[in-house]
C-alpha positions in Angstrom: 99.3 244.1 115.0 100.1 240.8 114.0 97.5 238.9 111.1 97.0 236.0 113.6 95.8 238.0 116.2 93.8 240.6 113.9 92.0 236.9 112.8 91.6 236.0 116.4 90.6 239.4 117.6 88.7 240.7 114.4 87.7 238.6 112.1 86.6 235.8 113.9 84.1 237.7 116.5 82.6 239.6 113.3 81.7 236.8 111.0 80.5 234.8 114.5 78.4 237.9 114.8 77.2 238.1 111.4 76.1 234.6 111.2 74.3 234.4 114.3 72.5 237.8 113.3 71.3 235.7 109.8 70.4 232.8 111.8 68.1 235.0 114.5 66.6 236.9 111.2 65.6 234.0 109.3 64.2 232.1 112.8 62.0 235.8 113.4 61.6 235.8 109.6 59.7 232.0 109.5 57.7 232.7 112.5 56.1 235.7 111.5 55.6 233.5 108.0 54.4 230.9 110.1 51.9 233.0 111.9 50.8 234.9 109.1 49.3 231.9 107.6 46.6 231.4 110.9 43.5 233.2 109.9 44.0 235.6 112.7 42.5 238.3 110.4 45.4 241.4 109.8 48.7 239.6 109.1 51.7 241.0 110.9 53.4 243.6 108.5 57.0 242.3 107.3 58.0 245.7 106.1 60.8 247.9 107.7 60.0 251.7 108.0 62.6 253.9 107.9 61.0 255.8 110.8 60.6 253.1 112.7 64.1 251.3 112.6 65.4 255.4 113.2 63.1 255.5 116.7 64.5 252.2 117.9 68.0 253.6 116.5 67.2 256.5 119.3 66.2 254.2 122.1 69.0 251.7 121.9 71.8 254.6 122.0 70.0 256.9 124.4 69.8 253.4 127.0 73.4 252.5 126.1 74.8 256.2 127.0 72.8 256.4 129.9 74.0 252.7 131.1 77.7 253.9 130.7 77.1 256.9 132.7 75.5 255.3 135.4 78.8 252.2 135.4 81.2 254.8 135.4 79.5 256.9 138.1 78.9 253.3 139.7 82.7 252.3 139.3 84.2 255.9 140.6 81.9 255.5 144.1 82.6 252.0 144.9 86.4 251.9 143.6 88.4 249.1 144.4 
């Protein structure tokens, strides 16, 4: 593979990615600052369990597998 198009290709898309993801995280991060600050009475917790961020681990691949399945049984019945 050629170093311009692993750039293009690669490199590019992943620090795209990367920044967008710190961009979205700060945004969610200030808001749930933001919010904490009203006097709602418990603030919203800020902390990442392991058990939690496992369990949505879980549901994101079990939905993604199941999604592929169904497009490639949805692909081989309407081919064409």
């Amino acid at each position: 593979m050629k170093t311009k198009d692993f750039v293009f290709n690669q490199i590019i898309p992943l620090s795209l990615t990367a920044a967008v993801f710190v961009c979205l995280s700060f945004i969610i991060f200030s808001a749930i600052s933001g919010l904490n600050q009203l006097p709602f009475g418990q603030p919203i917790a800020l902390h990442l369990h392991t058990a939690d961020i496992l369990a949505g681990m879980f549901v994101y691949l079990k939905t993604s597998v199941d999604f592929a399945l169904f497009m490639g049984l949805l692909m081989a019945a309407n081919k064409g």
